[in-house]
N, C-alpha and C positions, 0 to 999 in steps of 0.2 A: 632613079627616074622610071624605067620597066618597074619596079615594082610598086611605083604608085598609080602606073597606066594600069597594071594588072586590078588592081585592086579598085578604082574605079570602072572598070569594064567589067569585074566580077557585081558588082552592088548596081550596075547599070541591069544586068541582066535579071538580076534580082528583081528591082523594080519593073523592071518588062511583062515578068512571069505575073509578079502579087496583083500587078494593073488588069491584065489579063483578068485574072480568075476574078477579081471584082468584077470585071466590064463585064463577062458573062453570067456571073449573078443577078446583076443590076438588070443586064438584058431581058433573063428573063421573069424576073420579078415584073418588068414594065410591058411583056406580052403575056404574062398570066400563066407563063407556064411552069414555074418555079413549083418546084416538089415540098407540100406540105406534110406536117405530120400529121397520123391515121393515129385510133385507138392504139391498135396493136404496137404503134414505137413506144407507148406509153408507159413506164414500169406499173407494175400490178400492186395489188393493196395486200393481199395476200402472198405470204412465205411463199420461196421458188423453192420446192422438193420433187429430187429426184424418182421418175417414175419407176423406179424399181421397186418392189417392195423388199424390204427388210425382212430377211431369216428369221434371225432372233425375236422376233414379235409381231409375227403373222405368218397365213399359210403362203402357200406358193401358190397365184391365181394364175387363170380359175380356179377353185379346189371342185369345182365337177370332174374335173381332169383328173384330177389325182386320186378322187374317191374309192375306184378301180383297184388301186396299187396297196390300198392301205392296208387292207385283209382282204379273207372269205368271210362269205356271210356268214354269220354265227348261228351256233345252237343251242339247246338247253345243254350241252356236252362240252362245249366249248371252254374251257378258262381259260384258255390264256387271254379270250377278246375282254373275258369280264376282269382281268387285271390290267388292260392295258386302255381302256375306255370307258365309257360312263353307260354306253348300250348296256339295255337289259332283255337279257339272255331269254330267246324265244325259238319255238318250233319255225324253222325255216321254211316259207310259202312262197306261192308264185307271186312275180310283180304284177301281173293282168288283176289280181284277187283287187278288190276293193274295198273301201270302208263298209259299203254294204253288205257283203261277203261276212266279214268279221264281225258285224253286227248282229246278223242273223246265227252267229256262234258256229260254223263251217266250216271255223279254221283259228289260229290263235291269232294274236297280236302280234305290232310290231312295233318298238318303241326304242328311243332315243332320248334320252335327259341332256336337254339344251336350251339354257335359257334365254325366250326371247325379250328383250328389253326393249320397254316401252318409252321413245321419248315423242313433244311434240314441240313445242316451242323452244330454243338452243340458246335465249337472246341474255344479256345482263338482270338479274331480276330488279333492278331499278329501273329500265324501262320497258319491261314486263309493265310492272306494277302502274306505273304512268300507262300505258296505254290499254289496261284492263285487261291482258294476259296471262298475268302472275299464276290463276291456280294450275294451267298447264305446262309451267315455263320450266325448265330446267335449268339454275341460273349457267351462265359461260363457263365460270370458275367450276363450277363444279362438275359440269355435264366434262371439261379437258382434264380434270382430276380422274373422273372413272373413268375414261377414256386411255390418260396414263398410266392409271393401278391397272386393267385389265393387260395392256401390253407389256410392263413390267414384271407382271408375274405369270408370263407366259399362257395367257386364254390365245386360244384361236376363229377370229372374227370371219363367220361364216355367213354368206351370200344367204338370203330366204331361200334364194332355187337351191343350194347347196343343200341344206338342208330336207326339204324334199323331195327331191333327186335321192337321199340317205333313208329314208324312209320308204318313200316305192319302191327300190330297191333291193331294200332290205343290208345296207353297206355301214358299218359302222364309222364314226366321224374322231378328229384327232379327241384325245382327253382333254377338258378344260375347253370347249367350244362354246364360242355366244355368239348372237343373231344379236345387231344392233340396230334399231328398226326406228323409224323419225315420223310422224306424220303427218300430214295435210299440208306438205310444200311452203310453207309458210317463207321467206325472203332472211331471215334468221337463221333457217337450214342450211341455204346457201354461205352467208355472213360467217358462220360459226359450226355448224356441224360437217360442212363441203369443209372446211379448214383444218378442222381437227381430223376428218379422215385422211388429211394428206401429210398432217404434219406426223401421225403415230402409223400413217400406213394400214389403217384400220378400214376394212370392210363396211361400208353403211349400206343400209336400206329405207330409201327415200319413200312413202306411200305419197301419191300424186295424184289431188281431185283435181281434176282436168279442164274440168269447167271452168275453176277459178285461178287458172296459172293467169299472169299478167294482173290481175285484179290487185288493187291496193297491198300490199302487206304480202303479195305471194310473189313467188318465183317468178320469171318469165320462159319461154321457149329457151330463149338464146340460153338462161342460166341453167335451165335440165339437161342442152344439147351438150352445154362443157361438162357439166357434170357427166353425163352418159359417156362420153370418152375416156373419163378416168377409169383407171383399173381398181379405185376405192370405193365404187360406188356403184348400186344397183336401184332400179327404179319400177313399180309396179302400179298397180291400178289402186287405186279408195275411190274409185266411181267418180261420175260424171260431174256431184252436185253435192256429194256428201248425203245421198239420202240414206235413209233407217231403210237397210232391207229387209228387215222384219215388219217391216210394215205397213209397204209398200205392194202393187198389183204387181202379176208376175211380166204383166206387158210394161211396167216400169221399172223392176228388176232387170231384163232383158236390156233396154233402152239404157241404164245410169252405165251397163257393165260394156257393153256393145259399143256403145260412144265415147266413152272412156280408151277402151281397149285400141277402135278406130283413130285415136287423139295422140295415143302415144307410137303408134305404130307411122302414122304420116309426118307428123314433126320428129320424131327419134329414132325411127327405125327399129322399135321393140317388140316384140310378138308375145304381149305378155297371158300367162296363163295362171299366176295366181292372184286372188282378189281377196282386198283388207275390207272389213264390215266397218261401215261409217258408223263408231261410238261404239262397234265390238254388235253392232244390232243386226242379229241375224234369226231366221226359222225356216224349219223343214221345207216349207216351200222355197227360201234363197238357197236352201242348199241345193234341194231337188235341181232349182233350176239354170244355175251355175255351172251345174253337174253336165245338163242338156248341153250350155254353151264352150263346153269342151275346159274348163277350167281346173285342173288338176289338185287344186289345195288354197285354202281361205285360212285367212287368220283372225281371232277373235280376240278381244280383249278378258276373256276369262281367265284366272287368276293357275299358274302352275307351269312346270318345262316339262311335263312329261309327254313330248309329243309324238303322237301315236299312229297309223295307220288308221284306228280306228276313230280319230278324230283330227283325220287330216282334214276337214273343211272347216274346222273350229279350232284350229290348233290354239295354244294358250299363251298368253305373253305374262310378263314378268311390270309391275308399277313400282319405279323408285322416283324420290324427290332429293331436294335439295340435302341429302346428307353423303359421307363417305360412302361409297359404291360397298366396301368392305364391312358394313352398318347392315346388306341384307344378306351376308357370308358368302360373300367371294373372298 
């Protein structure tokens, strides 16, 4: 008999407790105050990867950081930098000396074989092709194919700043370095190239016309702000509006590079100082006055990796398409 009182006075308390937590549910469901869910409980659409970067197939970021450690600057006397890196071997100069400097012949070169890879659109080339972006598109398949052959076989995916940080410098970069470079913010970037840099650990560089973030088809704020937090990812200026600085007045040069620079700096907290030419369109007067607006190095879409001191405002990027990454001898 105690143990059938026990056992009713155990399942009575039961019911007391489960009543309870309902009647305060229900409470506050009927005064409005009941806790809903936000974005953030929501799981994400994209792979959770750990923010560490991975040894085995990447540097250790920053690599500004590390640039310091890797050697001394090299000479024409040097071998062992020219066995152990892809730098080509030069008379060692000041970092104040400029491209204009070495242009006027007052001093040698300084150069670096690193190639920058061009991509712009990251999306499936079947709605590429549906939506009339195919000749820029890098299909998905293939853009996380060279993205995995590069990491596989040991390339070290280097920041843009990286890179010319290495060159004003005069500091040799690991052997087997690429610059992998995206451009005009496109919402694809986000979708598939923010994904692949997180799932191989891979360094990108986002170029972001500013004027048209949020606009149909392009990134927004909120999506450059998460990206700018990642340790995979770097983000720079392509102007305001995507104009042809070559063809453009210098008081419109000033203005695309200026409001752009102003755009990334107020939404992202970036202070950026190098700038991508919209379509690679650049001339002596955008350099001249790029130059003025304190910008330390521009990148051009003309065709080569041998990026130099002497044409650090034009440096040269690399164009592949939809084939193995391995098809232009990586």
């Amino acid at each position: 008999m105690k143990h059938k009182l026990f056992v009713l006075s155990f399942f009575s308390i039961v019911s007391l407790l489960v009543s309870g937590l309902f009647g305060q549910a229900y409470a506050q469901i009927a005064t409005g105050s009941a806790i809903t869910p936000t974005l953030a409980d929501l799981p994400t659409l994209l792979p959770t990867v750990t923010p560490t970067p991975s040894p085995s197939i990447t540097t250790v970021f920053p690599l500004l950081d590390q640039l310091d450690a890797l050697s001394n600057p090299i000479s024409s006397e040097s071998s062992q930098a020219s066995q152990t890196t892809q730098v080509i071997p030069v008379a060692s100069i000041s970092a104040s000396q400029t491209s204009d400097t070495i242009a006027s012949g007052s001093a040698q070169d300084y150069c670096v074989n690193v190639p920058i890879i061009m991509y712009h659109h990251t999306e499936p080339l079947e709605i590429a092709t549906q939506l009339g972006h195919a000749p820029l598109t890098e299909d998905s398949t293939y853009f996380e194919e060279h993205i995995k052959y590069l990491s596989e076989h040991n390339y070290h995916f280097l920041s843009l700043g990286d890179l010319v940080y290495a060159i004003l410098n005069h500091k040799t970069v690991p052997e087997k370095s690429v610059v992998i470079t995206i451009d005009d913010g496109y919402i694809d970037n986000y979708t598939y190239g923010f994904m692949m840099a997180k799932k191989y650990h891979a360094t990108m560089n986002f170029m972001i016309i500013t004027g048209m973030v949020g606009d149909p088809d392009y990134m927004t704020w909120d999506h450059l702000k998460e990206m700018s937090q990642s340790p995979y990812v770097r983000l720079y200026n392509h102007t305001t509006t995507h104009a042809p600085l070559g063809e453009i007045s210098q008081d419109d040069v000033i203005k695309e590079v200026t409001t752009a620079n102003e755009a990334l700096k107020t939404n992202l907290g970036i202070d950026n100082k190098i700038v991508i030419y919209p379509s690679g369109n650049y001339s002596d007067l955008a350099i001249q006055t790029i130059k003025q607006l304190g910008m330390i190095a521009a990148v051009s879409t003309d065709p080569g990796t041998n990026e130099c001191l002497s044409n650090i405002y034009k440096l040269p990027r690399v164009r592949v398409g939809n084939e193995p990454i391995e098809d232009y001898g990586y």
